[in-house]
C-alpha positions in Angstrom: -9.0 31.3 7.1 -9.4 28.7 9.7 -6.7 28.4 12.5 -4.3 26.0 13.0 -4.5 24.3 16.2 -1.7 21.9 16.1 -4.0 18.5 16.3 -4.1 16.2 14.0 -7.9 14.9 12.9 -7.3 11.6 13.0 -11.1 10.3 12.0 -10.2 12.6 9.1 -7.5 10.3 8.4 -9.3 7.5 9.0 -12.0 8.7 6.7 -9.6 9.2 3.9 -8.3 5.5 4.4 -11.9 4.6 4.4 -12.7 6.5 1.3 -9.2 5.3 -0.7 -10.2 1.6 0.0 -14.0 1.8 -0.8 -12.3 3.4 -4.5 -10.5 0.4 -4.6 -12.8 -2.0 -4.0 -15.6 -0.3 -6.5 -13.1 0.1 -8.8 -10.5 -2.6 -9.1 -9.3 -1.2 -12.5 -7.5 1.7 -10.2 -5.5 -0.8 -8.7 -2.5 -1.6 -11.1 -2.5 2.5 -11.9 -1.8 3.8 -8.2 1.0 1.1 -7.9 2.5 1.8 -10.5 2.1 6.0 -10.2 3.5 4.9 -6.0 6.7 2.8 -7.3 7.8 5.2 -9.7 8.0 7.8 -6.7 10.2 5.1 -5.0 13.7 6.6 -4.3 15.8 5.9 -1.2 14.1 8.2 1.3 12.2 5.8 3.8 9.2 8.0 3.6 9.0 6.7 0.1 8.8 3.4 0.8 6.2 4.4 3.4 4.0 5.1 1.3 4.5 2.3 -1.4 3.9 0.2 1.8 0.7 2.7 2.7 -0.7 2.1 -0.6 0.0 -1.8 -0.7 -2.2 -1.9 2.4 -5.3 -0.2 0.7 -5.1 -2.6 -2.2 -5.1 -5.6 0.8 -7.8 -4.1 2.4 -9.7 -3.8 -0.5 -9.7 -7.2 -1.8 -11.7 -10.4 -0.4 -9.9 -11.6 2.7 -7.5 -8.7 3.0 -5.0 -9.2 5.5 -5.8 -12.8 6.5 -5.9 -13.7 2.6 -2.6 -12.1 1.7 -1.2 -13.8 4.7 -2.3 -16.9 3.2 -1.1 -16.5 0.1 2.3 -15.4 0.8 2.4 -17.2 3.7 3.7 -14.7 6.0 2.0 -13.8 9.2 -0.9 -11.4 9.6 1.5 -9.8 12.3 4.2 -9.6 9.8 2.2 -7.5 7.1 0.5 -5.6 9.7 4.3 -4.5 10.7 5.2 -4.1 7.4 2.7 -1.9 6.7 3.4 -0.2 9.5 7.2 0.5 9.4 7.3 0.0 5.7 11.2 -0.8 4.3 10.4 -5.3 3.2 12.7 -7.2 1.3 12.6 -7.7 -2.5 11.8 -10.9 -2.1 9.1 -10.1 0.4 7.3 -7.4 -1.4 7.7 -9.5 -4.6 5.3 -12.3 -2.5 3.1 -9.6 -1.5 2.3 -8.2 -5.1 2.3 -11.5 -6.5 -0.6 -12.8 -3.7 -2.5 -9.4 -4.5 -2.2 -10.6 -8.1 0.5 -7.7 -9.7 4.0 -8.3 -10.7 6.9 -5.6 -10.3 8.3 -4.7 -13.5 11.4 -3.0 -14.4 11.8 -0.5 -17.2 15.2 1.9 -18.2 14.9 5.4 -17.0 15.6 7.9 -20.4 16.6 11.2 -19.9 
């Protein structure tokens, strides 16, 4: 069993971005899936939304333009998403403009049970 060190490998992480995005951009199809599977994990812990923010930057990065494009179409700033993705936590009506410029829409369905 390997020891634990403490350290975090960060060009591990990195890889792992590297390697989510390249899925992404091979296989656009993913896209709508991994949304969806991230925004029905959404409750109100802020490492929740985190993450939904985590995944929204893969799907930037993986389209034509990424950040600068989104930016464009949404017309926030590139500085803007950058925090965003960052610290996570927009508004409704910003993360609404962010699907809608990576071409998804936010749906709501009843939760049975």
């Amino acid at each position: 069993m390997a020891e634990r060190t403490g350290k975090i490998d960060i060009k591990s992480m990195q890889d792992m971005d590297d390697f989510i995005i390249e899925q992404l951009k091979e296989n656009p199809g993913l896209i709508p899936d991994l949304l969806r599977d991230t925004l029905q994990d959404l409750n109100s812990e802020d490492d929740n939304f985190k993450s939904l923010m985590k995944t929204i930057f893969y799907i930037t990065k993986s389209k034509d333009g990424g950040v600068s494009e989104l930016a464009r179409k949404t017309g926030l700033t590139r500085q803007s998403l950058y925090r965003m993705f960052k610290k996570g936590n927009p508004t409704l009506k910003t993360l609404v403009s962010i699907l809608n410029g990576l071409g998804v829409r936010l749906e709501i369905k009843a939760i049975h049970g």
